[in-house]
C-alpha positions as CSV (number, residue, x, y, z in Angstrom):
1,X,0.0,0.0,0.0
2,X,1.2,3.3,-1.0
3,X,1.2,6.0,1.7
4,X,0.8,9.8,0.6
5,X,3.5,12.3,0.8
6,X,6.1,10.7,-0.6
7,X,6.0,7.7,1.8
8,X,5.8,3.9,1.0
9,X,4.6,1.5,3.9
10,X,5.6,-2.4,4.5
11,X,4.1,-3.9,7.8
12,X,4.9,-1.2,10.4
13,X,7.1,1.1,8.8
14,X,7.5,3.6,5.9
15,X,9.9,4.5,3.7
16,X,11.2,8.2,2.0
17,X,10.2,8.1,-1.5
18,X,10.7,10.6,-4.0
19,X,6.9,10.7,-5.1
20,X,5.0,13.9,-4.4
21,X,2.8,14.8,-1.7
22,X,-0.7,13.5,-2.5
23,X,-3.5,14.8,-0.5
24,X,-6.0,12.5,-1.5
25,X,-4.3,9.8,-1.3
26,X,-3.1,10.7,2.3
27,X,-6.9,11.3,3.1
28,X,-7.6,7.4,1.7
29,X,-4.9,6.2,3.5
30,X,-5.7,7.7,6.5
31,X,-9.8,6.9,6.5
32,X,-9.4,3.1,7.2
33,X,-6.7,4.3,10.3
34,X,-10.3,6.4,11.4
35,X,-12.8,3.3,11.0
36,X,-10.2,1.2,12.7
37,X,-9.8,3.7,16.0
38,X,-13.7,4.0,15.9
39,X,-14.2,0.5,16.2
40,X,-11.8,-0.2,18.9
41,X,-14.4,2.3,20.4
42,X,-11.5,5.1,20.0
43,X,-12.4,8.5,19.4
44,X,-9.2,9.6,17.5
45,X,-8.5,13.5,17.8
46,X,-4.6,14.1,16.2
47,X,-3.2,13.0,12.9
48,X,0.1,12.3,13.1
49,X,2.1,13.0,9.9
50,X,5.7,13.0,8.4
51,X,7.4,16.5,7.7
52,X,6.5,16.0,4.1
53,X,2.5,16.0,4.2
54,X,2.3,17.9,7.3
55,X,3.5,20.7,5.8
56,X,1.5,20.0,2.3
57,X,-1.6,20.0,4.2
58,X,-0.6,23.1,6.1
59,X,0.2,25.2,3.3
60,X,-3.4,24.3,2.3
61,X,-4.8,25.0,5.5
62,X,-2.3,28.6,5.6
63,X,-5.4,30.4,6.8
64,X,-6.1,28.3,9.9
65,X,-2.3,28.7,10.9
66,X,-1.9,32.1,10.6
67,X,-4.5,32.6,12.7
68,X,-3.5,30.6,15.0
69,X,-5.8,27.8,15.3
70,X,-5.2,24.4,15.0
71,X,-4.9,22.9,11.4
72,X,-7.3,20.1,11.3
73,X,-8.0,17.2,8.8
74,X,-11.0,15.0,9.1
75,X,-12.0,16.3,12.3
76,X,-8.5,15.5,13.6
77,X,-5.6,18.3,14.8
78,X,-2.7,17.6,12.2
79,X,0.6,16.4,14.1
80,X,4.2,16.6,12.8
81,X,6.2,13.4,13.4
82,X,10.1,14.2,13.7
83,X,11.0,10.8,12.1
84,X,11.0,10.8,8.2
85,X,9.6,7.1,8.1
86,X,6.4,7.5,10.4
87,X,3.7,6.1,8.8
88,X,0.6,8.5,9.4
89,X,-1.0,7.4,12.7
90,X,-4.5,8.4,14.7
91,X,-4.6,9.1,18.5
């Protein structure tokens, strides 16, 4: 399965890839991650993201950030992960 932003998963972990940053992908990748919180009877609030789509989805949320609130996606506060190979995650 092909992560967004430039990151290929195997089991557990992704990898830096030179593809660009794919919002709609990241948003179909991330959607099963949701359903899969929600049935654990989670109710997920923060995204966590690589540098790489954080700061695509950021520049498409510029508004929300310069004004200070918090840039959300899905319902979910948008997280930057320092490692380069974090796969996106919900929490």
């Amino acid at each position: 399965m092909a992560f967004a932003a430039g990151y290929r998963t195997t089991p557990g972990m992704a990898q830096p890839s030179a593809e660009p940053v794919s919002i709609a992908s990241l948003l179909d990748d991330v959607r099963p991650l949701i359903a899969q919180a929600r049935r654990r009877g989670e109710q997920p609030r923060f995204l966590l993201l690589p540098a790489a789509p954080f700061e695509a989805v950021r520049s498409l949320k510029a508004r929300d950030a310069e004004r200070g609130v918090p840039v959300m996606v899905l319902g979910m506060e948008i997280v930057r992960g320092d490692d380069p190979r974090t796969a996106p995650k919900v929490f």
